[in-house]
N, C-alpha and C positions, 0 to 999 in steps of 0.2 A: 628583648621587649616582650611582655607578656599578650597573647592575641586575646582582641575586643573581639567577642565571637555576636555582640549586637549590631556590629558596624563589618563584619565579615571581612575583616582586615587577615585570614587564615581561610583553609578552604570551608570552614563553616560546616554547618549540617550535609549530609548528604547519602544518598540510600544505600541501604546495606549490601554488600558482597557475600554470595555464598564461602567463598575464601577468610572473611573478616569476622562471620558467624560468632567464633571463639572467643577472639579479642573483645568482641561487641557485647558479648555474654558474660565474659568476665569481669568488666567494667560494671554491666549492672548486679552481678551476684556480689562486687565489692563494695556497692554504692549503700546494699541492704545487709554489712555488716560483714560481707563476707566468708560464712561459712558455707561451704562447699556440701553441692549439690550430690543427690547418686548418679551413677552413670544409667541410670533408667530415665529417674526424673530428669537430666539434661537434655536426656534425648528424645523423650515425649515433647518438650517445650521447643526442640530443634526444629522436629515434624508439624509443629505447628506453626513458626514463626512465617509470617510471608514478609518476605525478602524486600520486596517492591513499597513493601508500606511501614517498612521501619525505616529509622533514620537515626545516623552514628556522627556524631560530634567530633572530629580530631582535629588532633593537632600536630601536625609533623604526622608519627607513624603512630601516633598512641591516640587512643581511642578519649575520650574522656567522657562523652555524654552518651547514651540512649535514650531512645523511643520508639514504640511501636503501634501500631493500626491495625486491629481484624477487623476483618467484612464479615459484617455480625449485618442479621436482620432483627430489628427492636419492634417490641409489639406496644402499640401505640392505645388510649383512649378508643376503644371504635372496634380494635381488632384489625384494624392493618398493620401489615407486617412492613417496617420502613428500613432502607438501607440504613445501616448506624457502623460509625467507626469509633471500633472498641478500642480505646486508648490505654496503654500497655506496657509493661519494660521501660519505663522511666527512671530513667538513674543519674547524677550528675559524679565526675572522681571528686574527690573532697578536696582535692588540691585546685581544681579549678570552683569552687564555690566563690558565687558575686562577681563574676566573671561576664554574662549574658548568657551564658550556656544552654538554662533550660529556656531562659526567653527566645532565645534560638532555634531552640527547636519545638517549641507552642508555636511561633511564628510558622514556621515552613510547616508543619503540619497541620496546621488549621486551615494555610493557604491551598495545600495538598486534598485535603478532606473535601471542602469547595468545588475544587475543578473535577474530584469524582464525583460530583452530583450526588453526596449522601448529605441530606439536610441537620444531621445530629454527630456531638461525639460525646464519648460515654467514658466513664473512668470511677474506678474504687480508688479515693484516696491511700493513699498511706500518712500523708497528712493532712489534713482536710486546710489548714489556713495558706497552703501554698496555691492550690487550683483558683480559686475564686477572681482572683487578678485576670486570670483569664479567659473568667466568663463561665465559669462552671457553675452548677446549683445543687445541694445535697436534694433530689427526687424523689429516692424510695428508702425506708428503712426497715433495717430485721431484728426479727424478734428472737432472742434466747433465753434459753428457761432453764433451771435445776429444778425438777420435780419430784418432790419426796413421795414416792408409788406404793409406801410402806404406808402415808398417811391419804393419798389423795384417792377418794373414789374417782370413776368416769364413767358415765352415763351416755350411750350412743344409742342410733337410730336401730329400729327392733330390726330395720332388714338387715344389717350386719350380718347377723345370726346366719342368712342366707350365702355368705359370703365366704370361700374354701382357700385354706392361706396352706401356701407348701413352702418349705426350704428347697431351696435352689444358688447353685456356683455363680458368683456374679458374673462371669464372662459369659455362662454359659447360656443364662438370660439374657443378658446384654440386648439385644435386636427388639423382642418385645418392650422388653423396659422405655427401651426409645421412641419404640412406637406410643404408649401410653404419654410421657413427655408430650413429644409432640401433637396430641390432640388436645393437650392442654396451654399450650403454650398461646393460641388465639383467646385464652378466654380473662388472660391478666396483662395489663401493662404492665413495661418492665422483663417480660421473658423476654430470652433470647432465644429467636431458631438454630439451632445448635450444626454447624456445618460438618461436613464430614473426619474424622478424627477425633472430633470432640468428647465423644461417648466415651473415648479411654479414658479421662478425666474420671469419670463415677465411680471406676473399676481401679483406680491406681491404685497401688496398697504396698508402699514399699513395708518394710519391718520398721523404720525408724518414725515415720509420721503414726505409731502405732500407741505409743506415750503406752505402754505395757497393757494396752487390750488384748483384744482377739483381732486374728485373721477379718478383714471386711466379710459380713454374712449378709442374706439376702433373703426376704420373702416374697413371695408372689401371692396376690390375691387372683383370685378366679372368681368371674359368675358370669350367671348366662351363659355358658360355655366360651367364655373368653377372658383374657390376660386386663382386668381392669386397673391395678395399682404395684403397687412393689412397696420397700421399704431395706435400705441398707444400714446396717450398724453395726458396730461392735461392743462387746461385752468385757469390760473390766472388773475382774472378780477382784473382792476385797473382804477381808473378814476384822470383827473386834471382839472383845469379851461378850458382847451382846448375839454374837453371830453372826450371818452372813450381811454383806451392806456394799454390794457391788452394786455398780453404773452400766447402765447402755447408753451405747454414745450413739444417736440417731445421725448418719450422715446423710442420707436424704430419703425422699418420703412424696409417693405420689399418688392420688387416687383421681379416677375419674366420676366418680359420684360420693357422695354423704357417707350411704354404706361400708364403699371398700374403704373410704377416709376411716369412720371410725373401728373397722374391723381391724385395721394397722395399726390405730392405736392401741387399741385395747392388747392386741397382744405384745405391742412395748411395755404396754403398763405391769403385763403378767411375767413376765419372762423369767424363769426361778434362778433363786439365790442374788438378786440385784434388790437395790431399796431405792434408787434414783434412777430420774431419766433426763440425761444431760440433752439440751436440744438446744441448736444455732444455727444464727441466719437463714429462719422461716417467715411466712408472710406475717406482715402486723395485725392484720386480722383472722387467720387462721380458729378453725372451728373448735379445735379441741378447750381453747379457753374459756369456751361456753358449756360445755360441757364437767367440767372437770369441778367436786365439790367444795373445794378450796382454792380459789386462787392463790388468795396469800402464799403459801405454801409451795407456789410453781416457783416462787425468786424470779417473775419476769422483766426482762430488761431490752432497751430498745438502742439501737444503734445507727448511724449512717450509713448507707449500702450503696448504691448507685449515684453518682451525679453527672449533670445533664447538661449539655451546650448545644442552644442553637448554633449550625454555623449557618446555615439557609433561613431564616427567621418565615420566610413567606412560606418554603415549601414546608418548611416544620408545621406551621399553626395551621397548613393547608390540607395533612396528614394524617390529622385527628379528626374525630366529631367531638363535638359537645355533649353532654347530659341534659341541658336546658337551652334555650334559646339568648345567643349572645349576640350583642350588634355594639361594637365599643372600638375606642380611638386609642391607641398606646399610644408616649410618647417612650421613646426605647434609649436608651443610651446603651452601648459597645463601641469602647474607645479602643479594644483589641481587631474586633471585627465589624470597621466603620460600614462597613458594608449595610450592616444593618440597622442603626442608628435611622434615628427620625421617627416618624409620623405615620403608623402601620391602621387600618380600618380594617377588624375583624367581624365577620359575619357567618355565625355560625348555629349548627343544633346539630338534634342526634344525626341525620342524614348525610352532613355535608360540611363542608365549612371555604369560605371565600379569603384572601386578607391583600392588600393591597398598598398602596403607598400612598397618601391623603393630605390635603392642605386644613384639613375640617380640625377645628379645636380639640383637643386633646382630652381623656376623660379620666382617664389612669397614668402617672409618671412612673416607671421602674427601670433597673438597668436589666441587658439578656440575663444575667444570672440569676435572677427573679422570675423569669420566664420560663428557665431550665429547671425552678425547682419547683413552680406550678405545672410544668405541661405533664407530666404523667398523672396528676389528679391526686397524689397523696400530700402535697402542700397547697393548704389551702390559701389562698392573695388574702382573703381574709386576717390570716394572721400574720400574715409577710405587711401587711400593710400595719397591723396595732405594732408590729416593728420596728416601724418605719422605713420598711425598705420599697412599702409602695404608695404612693399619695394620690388620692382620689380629685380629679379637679371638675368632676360632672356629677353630679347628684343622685344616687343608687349605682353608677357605673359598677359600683365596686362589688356589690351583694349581685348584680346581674352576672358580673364576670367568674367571683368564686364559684356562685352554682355550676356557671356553666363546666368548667374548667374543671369540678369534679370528679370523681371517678367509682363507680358504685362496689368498688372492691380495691382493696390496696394496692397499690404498684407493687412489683418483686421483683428481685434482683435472684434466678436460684443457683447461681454459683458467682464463684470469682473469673477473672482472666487476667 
């Protein structure tokens, strides 16, 4: 008899063994096709796994589902930094597909997420129409560009000029580069406080994830006498009867003001013998598209990047500030997480914000996933409502709630996990 893994009629989900590590890992590396990992990249992802906050689906002695939880801190609206459970290694065998499997294990880790008192969980699809059922909302998206540097001027701020860019080994930076990061990371919803381990991520650079580039290269900007930006990339040379028409592939890119921003650019834009500058999953409003004397010509395109679950709906909406002053009634449906369902009374601005459980008429209807795809401030209720996914039952409710709900700079998601 085949086990209902809804009904736990088998042992069901349950946390990961150091011992099971493998089986649990091979399950999800065959869930996504299959092709085998390097023994670096296994091993980086090994050092990161926490043990305590995955969860392995079997059956008998065989593994068949994953999923996993980092204790990630999310920067919120406001600039607080809120516990978030970064949703992870999700995999189902394909022999148990429709089975309950991953409802199984959305179940026990959302109920898990809860009892650790983090109010959010967070996840990059891999296919965005599976999450939604259980309460997820697409929150932030990136922006990726081909940028023809052969035709496109770029135009940055004169203190640039001010501004001292060296070559440097990416490990060898590594520490400052993270320190730059991380003074940035209070100033956007959507970053992640990066916990320790993490920074090997920026620096991984097997030969095969290389698609016939160069080696990961690095620069460093300097001013003031201090380490203000970086920029990592590689250079894939290419030639045609026209000449040289090589790519720099930009893998990330940080500045802490205007100037180091566009002194980083400008020297992607220059970089000899390239004619393009390949760029992905950067912020949607990022500066250089203002600058730059052609758009047309960038091929910019936008994409899904972070999506968002309340599982605390109070301490969530309690976590952020507002941009303008909100005082409004949600009626909420989450039939995953009844918990939060009913009659919420939010009162909030830039300072603070209160929210409560209410018997007072209702002024906005949505479900949490509507919730989760406004609360970083880059989806605006405004358009989730000409959707129809949110219906106004109080008279301006709604233009009071999108303002407030805002965010005066795009959400960003700056890596995967």
């Amino acid at each position: 008899m085949a086990t209902d893994f809804l009904t736990g009629s088998d042992t069901g989900p349950r946390v990961l063994l150091r011992d099971d590590w493998d089986s649990w890992y091979d399950t999800l590396i065959r869930a996504f096709g299959g092709v085998p990992e390097s023994t670096e990249e296994r091993e980086l992802w090994n050092g990161l796994t926490e043990l305590d906050r995955s969860l392995g689906a079997w059956e008998g002695d065989a593994c068949v589902g994953t999923a996993g939880a980092f204790s990630f801190r999310l920067t919120v609206p406001g600039g607080a930094s809120v516990p978030t459970a970064g949703v992870t290694m999700v995999g189902v065998a394909a022999t148990h597909r429709r089975r309950g499997v991953l409802t199984s294990l959305m179940r026990r880790q959302l109920d898990d997420v809860r009892s650790w008192g983090e109010p959010l969980a967070v996840l990059t699809a891999s296919e965005p129409a599976i999450y939604g059922r259980f309460g997820y909302g697409a929150a932030t998206f990136a922006l990726s560009a081909e940028i023809d540097t052969g035709r496109v001027g770029l135009s940055v701020p004169a203190a640039a000029d001010d501004v001292r860019l060296r070559y440097a080994a990416p490990a060898d930076v590594l520490d400052v580069c993270e320190e730059v990061y991380a003074r940035l990371v209070p100033s956007r919803p959507g970053m992640l406080a990066r916990r320790p381990g993490w920074e090997r991520l920026g620096v991984f650079d097997p030969e095969s994830e290389r698609d016939g580039a160069s080696p990961l290269q690095c620069v460093v900007a300097d001013r003031d006498g201090g380490v203000t930006g970086y920029a990592r990339f590689r250079v894939k040379l290419g030639w045609g009867e026209a000449g040289h028409n090589g790519t720099v592939v930009l893998e990330d890119l940080a500045g802490l003001d205007p100037a180091t921003e566009g002194a980083l650019w400008r020297f992607l834009f220059g970089i000899d013998l390239t004619t393009t500058l390949s760029v992905r999953g950067r912020p949607a409003d990022e500066g250089w598209q203002y600058q730059v004397s052609d758009i047309r010509r960038c091929r910019t395109r936008s994409r899904d990047s972070l999506y968002v679950r309340l599982v605390d709906l109070k301490a969530a909406l309690e976590a952020r500030t507002y941009q303008a002053p909100v005082d409004v009634v949600f009626e909420v449906e989450d039939d995953f997480c009844p918990w939060n369902a009913g009659r919420w009374r939010l009162s909030g601005d830039p300072k603070g914000a209160s929210c409560a459980r209410t018997a007072d008429a209702a002024d906005l209807a949505l479900s949490v996933r509507e919730l989760g795809a406004a609360y970083l401030g880059g989806v605006s209720l405004g358009a989730l409502a000409a959707a129809g996914r949110v219906r106004e039952l109080g008279t301006g409710a709604l233009t009071e709630a999108a303002v407030g709900f805002g965010s005066t700079v795009a959400p960003w998601l700056p890596h995967g996990f």
